[in-house]
Structure formats: structure tokens, C-alpha cells
N, C-alpha and C positions, 0 to 999 in steps of 0.2 A: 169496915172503915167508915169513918162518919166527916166529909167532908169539912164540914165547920170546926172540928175539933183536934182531928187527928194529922200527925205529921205526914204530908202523902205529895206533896209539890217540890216539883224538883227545878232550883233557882242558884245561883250564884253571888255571893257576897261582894261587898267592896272589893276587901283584900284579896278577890282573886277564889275565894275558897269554896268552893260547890258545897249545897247544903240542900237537906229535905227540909220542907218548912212546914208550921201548920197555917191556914188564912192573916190569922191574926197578927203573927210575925213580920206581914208587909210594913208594917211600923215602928220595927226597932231602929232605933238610933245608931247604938253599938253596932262596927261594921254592920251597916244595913244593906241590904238586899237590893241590891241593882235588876237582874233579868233571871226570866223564866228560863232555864235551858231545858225544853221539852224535846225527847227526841227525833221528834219528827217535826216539820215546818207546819204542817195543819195543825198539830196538836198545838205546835206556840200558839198562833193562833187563837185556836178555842181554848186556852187557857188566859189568854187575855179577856176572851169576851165574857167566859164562867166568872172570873172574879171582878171585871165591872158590873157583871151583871148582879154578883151578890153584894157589892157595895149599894150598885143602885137600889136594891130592893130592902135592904137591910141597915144601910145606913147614910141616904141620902141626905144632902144637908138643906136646911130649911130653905135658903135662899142663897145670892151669891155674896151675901158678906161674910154667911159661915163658911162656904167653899171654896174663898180668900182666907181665912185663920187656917182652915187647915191646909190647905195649901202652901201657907209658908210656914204652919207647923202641922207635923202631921200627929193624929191623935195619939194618945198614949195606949201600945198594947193591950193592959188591960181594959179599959175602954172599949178597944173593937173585938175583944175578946168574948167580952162581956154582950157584948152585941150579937156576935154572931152565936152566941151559946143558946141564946133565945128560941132559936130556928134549927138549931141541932135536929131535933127530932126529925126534920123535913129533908137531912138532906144523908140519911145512911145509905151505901150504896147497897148494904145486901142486909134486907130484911124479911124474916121466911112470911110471920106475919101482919107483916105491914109494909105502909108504901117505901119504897123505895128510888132511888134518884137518878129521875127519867125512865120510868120504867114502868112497864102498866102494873096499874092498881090489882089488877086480878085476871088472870091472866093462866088458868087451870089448862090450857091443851093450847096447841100448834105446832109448829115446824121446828124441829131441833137443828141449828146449824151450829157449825164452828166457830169460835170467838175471833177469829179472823176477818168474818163478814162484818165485823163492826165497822170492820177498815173500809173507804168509800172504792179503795182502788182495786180491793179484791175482785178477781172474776164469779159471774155471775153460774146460777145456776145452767144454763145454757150452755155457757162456754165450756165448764166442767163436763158436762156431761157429752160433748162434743171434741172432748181435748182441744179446745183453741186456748187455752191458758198457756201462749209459746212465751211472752215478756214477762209479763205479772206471773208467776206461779202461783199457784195454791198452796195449801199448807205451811206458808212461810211464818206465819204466827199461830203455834195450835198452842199457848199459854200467855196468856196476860197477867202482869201484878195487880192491882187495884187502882193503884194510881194510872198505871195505861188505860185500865177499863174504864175506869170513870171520864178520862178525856174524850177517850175513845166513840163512846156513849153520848158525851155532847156535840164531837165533833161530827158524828152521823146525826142527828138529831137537829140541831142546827144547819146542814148542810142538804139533808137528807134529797137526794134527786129521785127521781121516776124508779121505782123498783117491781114492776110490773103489778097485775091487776091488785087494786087495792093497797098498792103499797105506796103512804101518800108521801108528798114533798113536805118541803121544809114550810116553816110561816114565809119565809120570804123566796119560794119559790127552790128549785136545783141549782147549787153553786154559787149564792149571792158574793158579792162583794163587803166586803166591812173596810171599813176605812176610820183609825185611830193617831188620832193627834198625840202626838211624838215628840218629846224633849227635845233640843239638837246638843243639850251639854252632855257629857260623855259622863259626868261624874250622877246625873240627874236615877233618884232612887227608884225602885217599882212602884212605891206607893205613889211619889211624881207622876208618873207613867199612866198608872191606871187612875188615876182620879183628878186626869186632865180630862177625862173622857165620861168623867158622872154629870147629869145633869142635877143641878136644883129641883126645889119641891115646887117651886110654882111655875118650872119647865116640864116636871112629870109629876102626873095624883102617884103620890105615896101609898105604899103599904098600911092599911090602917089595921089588918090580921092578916096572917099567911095562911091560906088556906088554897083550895084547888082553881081556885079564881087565877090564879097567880103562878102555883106550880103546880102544876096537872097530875103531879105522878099521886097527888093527896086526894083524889076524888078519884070515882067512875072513868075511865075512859070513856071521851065523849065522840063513840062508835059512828060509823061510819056507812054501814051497810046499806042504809036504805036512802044514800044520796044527805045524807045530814052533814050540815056544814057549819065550822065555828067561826063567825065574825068576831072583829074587834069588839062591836057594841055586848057581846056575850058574854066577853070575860076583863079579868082588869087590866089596865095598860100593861105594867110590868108584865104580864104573860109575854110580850113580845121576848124577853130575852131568853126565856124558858120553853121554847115552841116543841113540843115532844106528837110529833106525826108517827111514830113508828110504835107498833108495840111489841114490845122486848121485855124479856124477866132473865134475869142470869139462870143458870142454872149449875152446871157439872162443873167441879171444884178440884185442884190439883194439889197436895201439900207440898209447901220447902223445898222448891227447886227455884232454877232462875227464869224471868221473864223474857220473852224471844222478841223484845221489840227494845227497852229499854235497859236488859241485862243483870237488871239488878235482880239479888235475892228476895223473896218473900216465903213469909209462909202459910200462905193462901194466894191463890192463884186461880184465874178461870180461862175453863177450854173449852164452855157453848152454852148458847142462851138458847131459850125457847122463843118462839117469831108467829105473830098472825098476820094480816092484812087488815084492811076497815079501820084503821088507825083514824084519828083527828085529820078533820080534811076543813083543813086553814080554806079562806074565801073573803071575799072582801077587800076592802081599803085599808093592808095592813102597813104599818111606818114602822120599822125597826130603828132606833133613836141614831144606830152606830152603822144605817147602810143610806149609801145614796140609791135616788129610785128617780125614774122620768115619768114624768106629769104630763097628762094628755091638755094641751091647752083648749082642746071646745070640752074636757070633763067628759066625756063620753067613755073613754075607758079609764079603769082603776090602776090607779099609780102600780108600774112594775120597777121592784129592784134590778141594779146595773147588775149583770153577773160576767163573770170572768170567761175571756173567749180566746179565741185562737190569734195569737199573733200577738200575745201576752197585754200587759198596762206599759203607755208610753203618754209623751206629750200632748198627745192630740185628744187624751181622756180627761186631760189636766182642768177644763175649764169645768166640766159638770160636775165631776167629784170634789173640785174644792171651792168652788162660785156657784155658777147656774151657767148652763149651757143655752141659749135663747131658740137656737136653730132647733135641737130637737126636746126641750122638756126636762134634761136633763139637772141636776140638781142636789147639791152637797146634804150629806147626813146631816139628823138634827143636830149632832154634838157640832158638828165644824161650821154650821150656821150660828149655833151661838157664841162660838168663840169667833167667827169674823163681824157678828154685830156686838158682841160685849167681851166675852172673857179676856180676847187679845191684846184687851185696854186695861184693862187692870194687871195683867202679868204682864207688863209690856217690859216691864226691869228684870225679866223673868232669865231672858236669853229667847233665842229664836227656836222656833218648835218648828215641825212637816208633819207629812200624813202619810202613816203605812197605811197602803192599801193591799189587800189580799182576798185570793177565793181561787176555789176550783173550776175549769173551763172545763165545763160540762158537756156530754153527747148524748142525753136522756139521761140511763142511768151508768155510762162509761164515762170514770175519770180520765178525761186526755192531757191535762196538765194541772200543775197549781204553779198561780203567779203572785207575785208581790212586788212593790213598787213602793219606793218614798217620793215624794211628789212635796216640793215647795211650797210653804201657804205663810201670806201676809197678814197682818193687823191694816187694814185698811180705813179709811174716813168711806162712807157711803158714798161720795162724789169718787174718790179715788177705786172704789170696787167695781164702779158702773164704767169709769174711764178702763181700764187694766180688761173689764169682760168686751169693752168693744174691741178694744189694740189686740187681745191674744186673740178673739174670732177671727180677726181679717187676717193675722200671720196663721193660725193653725187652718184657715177655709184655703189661704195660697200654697202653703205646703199638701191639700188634699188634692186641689188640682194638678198640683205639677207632680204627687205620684201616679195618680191616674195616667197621666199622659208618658212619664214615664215606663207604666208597666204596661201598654198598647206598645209602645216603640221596640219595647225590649222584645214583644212575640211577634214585632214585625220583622224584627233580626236574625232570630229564631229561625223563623218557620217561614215557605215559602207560601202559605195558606193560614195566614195567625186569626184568620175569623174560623176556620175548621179546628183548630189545633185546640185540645183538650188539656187541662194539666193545671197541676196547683201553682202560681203565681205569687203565693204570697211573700215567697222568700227576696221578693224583690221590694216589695213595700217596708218588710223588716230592717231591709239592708238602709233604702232610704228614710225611716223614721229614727234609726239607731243613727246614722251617722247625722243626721241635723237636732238630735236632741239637746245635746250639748250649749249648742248655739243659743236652742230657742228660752233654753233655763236661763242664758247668761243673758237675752235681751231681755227677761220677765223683770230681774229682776230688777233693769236700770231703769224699766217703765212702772214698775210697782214703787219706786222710789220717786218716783215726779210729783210736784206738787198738784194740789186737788184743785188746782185752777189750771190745771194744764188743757187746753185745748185740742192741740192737735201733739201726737211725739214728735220727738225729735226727729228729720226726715235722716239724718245717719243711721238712724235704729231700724229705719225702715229699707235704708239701701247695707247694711249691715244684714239683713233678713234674706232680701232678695239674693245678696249677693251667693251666701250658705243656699240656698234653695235650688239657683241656679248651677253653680261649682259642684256639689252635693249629687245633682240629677247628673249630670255628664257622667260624674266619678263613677256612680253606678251601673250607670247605660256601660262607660267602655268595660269597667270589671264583667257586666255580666255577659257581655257581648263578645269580648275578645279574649278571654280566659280559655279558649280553648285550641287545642294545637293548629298550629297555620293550615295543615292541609282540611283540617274541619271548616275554616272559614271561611265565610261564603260574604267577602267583603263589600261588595257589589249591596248587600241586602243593607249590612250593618251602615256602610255612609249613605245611604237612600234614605234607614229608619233614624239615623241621625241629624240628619240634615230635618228633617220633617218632624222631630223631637223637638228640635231647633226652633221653628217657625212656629208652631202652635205654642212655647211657652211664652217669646216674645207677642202673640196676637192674642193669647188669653185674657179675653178680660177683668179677671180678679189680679192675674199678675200684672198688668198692665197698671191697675189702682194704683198695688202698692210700688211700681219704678215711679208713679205719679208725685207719692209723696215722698217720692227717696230725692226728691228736689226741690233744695231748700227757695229758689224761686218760685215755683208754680206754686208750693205749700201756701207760700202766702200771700 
């Protein structure tokens, strides 16, 4: 199967109609092509990022006036057809001799495993060998189609975490986050979709050849064994979207049956690659154009990307992945930087757009979940972005506080000894950022609508905030406190750690601020 060529992507039309498509198709007019249906959520995913990243690489536009024409028309088929046929050669998934995509160049002996381990959530060799595969089983994918393989392939490759000795990570690290600006009109095409998310030529050095600079599976594997490390300054920008840390070669082949992941018939199939270690060991100051990363402000350490963690993406990640986060470094991807300094001025008649964000929350090399999130993002004036990052600090810094002091209170209710008492807490802070999220989208965006001479918000928005924060905490405190049968309660604890829940969120003084400004006399 040859990527650029072959029909192998599995998408959905206007009219409703599931369709295999090949690249180039993202540009038909005739019922066109709305979304990828991959079947699994990571693969959506890395199915997004493979074809911006081969728009980026292949057919990035000069500047943002050409990125404006096709945007409000998109190029003619043959056109991108024609384009992407150029690079054909670079992207066959199974070539005996020659490169092949994502895959080591040469690659004569290693470890034969299952075409399953492509999967990130597969268990590992340990587990197997110990029978702790009791959730995840094993064997649940021993065939692949080509189209699965090849996702499959970048979505380890891209994602790739800790896989023991020599087995390296991804460019951006185990589990990055990606974050992609999103149409909000429902009728809005794939090609819309993926090339809201391409940067211009004088936002990124273009392609001037495609060679191993750019996609690695075209040169030498640049090995790993003797502590050798690929910096950015070693290869060409665009390498970021093609980070291939693992070394893999397909190998054993299954004819004309069906795929165990996504069902469909084929007649070629794969059930195991061959595997080394000493892969590309990424280092450095690398910037993935479609990830956010936090910035050490003294520069003493190298920008790391955000990755996806335990207790999923909520509002309180909302300010670094779509503005800059001032408290810790935090800091939106280059695409969503340029569209809150330019693009979102030009498409402003466009309709409103948000940001999927998505990634795996990683445990080294155990998948513990994948999370996603659409997350709200404005066209702002520079005065209006710097107002909007002070008002959402001080309402997301008040809601840190008062879960904090919420999840103290609750294991003072608890437990006759809550400084001894051991145990995961987090499902309390979930409960409390789920139930005020709501609120805190609906005051963004009466404050992202203020004019850019606004001085201070409105003090109802700030007693609006408080009021959610306070009503919010109680609601939790008695759910998690008195949910359990009369004879278990030990009420005596529960109005002691409520009363004392009580008095610390009234003497706080970050909540004390915001009832400061929830008063339209003292405001001014």
C-alpha cells in the first residue's frame, strides 16, 4: 500500500456515506469528505496529525494570503494529487527493498513480536510472561489490514513512551498532548479541518527535497548505542512531524481474511514485525508546531511538552494550552499562537472554531488512559488576550484553592487520623472541577467579549464565580461525606470538618480577592 496514492483512509461524506479515500480526495467538492472515522480514538488522532503533517511537508502554502485562497477554496484534486505523487516513493508501507514508512532502513535481525505490540496499550513483555495481562489481554489483534498498520505505526511512533532498555521515546517525549483548531460549524469539510492547522512557509522552512532530513525511514537509522543523540540543529524542521524513535520492519503476512481491529476485508494483512532497540534518541530543544510545551522562565531547562495525566484535560489546563499560563511556563502550540495573533483575524467571518486537545496519560511505558477535550479559544486584540490571561488566572488560581481545602476537609470527615490515612483523593477534585466547569466556560466567555479597554470585569462576574465555587465545594463536601448509610456516619467529624471547610474558604486569601471584586463599591 503506498500512502500518497492508494485508497487506505477510512472517512465519512457529507451525505452520511462512509467511504475509503485516497489523500488527495480530501478536496473533493462533490459530497466531500467531512471526518475521519478511525476506529479507534488514538488512531483518529494520528490520523489527523499524518495528514497535516503531509500537507505540511508537501504542500505548505507560501505565506498567509495563499492559506486564505485555499481556505476559502480548497485546491483542486488534481492539484494535491499531483503533489502528493511527487513523494510517493517515500511513503510505501511494505517495501522488501527499500525504505519503507516509519520503518527502519535496514533492519536485517531483532526481536520478532506480534503486530499487536504496535498497539501502545498492549501488555508488555513482563506482564505476559507473568500472566498479569488480567484487563488488557493479549492476542486481541494477531492481524492487521494496512490501513490499521500504517496508523498503528504512527500512532506508536509519535506517541512512543519508555519501552525498556534502549527502547527510546517519542520527539516529544511518552504521551504528548496535541492540540488542533477545530471548525465549530457542523457542516465544515476535512480539508477545513486539517489545514486550519498548517502553518505558512515563513512560519516553517519548507521542504526544499525530501530526503532523510525530513523523513528518517529514507536514510540510515541514526543508531543509538553508543549514547548518540538527534538534536533539532541535525535535521530539518519538518522532521518534527515524522519522529520515528523505534525500530520496526513489518514482516509475517496473512492473505484475504478480515482485520481484528477495524473488520474490514483485505487481502494482505500483517501478524508481526521484527523490533531492535538503539532507535533515534531525540534530545534537545525540540517544538512540535501542533503541541503545547512549558518554558523554563530562567532557560535553564529545555522546553518540555504538556502530556496527558491522570484526572484527564479540564478548565484549569484551559489557560496554557490555549494562551500562556504565566505561573508555570505553560504555553499554546505554534499553530494556536498563530491563529490568536493572526489567522483568527482573517477567518473572523469564518464562524467560531475550539481546540481538540488529545494524548495518552502515560505510567512510563503503561497506557492508563487517553483523554480528549474541546476547549474554547477566542480571536482576541493583544490588550484583550493579556486582560482574559489575568481574569482566568485569578478565577482558575481560586478554584485551586478552594479544592485544595476542600479535599483536606473531606479526609477530615473520613478518617479519625486524615494526616495518617493513605488513599487516592483525586475523585474528589474530579467531582469538584466537573461540576464548576460549566460555569467557568460561561463566565470566559462574557469576559473574552469585554471590550479591550476594559480595566477591571464586571464585579457580578466575579461574584457569579465565587458564588459556583462556594455552592460547588459544599455540594461535594456533603455528597462525599454523607453518601453513606446513617449507621457509618460519624457526624460529630463531618460538622467539625465542615464548619472548618467553612472558615478557611471565607479567610483564604486568594478568595477573599475575588468577594473583594464581587463588590461593585470597593471595585471602584
Amino acid at each position: 500500500m503506498n500512502l500518497m496514492t492508494d485508497h487506505w483512509i477510512p472517512v465519512i461524506r457529507q451525505n452520511g456515506q462512509p467511504d475509503i479515500i485516497a489523500l488527495w480526495q480530501i478536496t473533493e467538492v462533490d459530497n466531500p469528505v467531512v471526518e475521519i472515522t478511525a476506529s479507534r480514538p488514538d488512531f483518529q488522532g494520528a490520523l489527523y496529525q499524518l495528514l497535516i503533517g503531509t500537507l505540511q511537508t508537501c504542500f505548505a502554502p507560501e505565506d498567509e494570503d495563499q492559506w486564505l485562497d485555499y481556505w476559502q477554496q480548497s485546491p483542486e484534486p488534481d492539484e494535491l494529487q499531483a503533489c502528493l505523487e511527487k513523494v510517493a516513493f517515500a511513503f510505501e508501507l511494505d517495501a522488501v527493498d527499500g525504505p519503507a514508512f516509519l520503518q527502519d532502513f535496514d533492519l536485517p535481525d531483532g526481536e520478532t513480536k506480534g503486530i499487536s505490540a504496535l498497539l501502545i496499550e498492549s501488555p508488555g513483555g513482563k506482564t505476559l510472561k507473568d500472566n498479569l495481562d488480567h484487563f488488557v489481554k493479549r492476542d486481541r489483534a494477531n492481524q492487521l489490514c494496512p490501513s490499521c498498520t500504517a496508523t498503528a505505526l504512527f500512532t506508536l511512533q509519535t506517541n512512543a513512551p519508555s519501552g525498556g532498555v534502549g527502547h527510546r521515546v517519542g520527539l516529544r517525549g511518552g504521551g504528548p498532548l496535541t492540540s488542533l483548531i477545530f471548525p465549530k460549524d457542523p457542516s465544515a469539510t476535512l480539508w477545513q479541518k486539517l489545514w486550519l492547522n498548517v502553518l505558512n512557509q515563513e512560519e516553517l522552512e519548507p521542504a526544499e527535497k525530501i530526503d532523510s532530513s525530513i523523513l528518517p525511514w529514507l536514510g540510515k537509522t541514526r543508531v543509538s548505542e553508543k549514547g548518540k543523540i538527534t538534536s533539532p540543529a541535525e535535521v530539518h524542521p519538518l522532521h518534527a512531524y515524522w519522529g520515528m524513535p523505534r525500530r520496526i520492519r513489518l514482516t509475517t503476512k496473512i492473505a484475504n481474511t478480515d482485520c481484528d481491529l477495524c473488520g474490514n476485508h483485505a487481502e494482505l494483512l500483517y501478524q508481526a514485525y521484527r523490533t531492535k532497540n538503539y532507535g533515534t534518541n531525540y534530545d534537545g530543544a525540540w517544538i512540535h508546531p501542533l503541541t503545547p510545551y512549558r518554558f523554563d522562565s530562567k532557560k535553564v531547562n529545555l522546553p518540555l511538552s504538556l502530556k496527558g495525566q491522570q484526572g484527564g484535560l479540564g478548565y484549569r489546563h484551559w489557560l496554557g494550552i490555549t494562551l500562556q499560563d504565566n505561573d508555570n511556563g505553560d504555553k499554546a502550540s505554534k499553530t494556536v499562537q498563530l491563529y490568536n495573533q493572526e489567522r483568527g483575524r482573517i477567518i473572523s467571518d469564518s464562524g467560531a472554531v475550539s481546540l481538540w486537545c488529545f494524548g495518552y496519560d502515560m505510567d512510563n511505558m503503561k497506557a492508563r488512559c487517553w483523554y480528549e477535550s474541546r476547549f474554547p479559544i477566542y480571536y482576541l486584540s493583544e490588550m484583550q488576550r493579556n486582560n482574559l490571561t489575568d481574569w482566568a488566572t485569578e478565577f482558575v488560581n481560586a478554584a485551586k484553592e478552594t479544592v485544595k481545602m476542600l479535599r483536606e476537609e473531606v479526609k477530615s470527615a473520613w478518617f479519625s487520623h486524615p494526616k495518617d490515612a493513605k488513599g487516592d483523593m483525586s475523585q474528589i477534585d474530579a467531582q469538584f472541577w466537573q461540576a464548576t466547569e460549566m460555569d467557568f466556560y460561561r463566565l470566559l466567555e462574557q469576559l473574552a467579549m469585554l471590550p479591550e479597554d476594559t480595566r477591571m470585569a464586571p464585579s457580578e462576574i466575579y461574584a457569579s464565580w465565587h458564588e459556583t465555587l462556594r455552592k460547588q465545594m459544599n455540594h461535594v463536601f456533603e455528597t462525599a461525606t454523607l453518601a453513606s448509610t446513617p449507621e457509618d456516619l460519624n457526624l460529630k467529624r463531618i460538622v467539625t470538618a465542615q464548619k472548618a471547610l467553612r472558615i478557611k474558604f471565607y479567610s483564604n486569601k486568594i478568595i477573599k480577592a475575588l468577594k473583594a471584586k464581587a463588590k461593585p463599591e470597593e471595585a471602584a
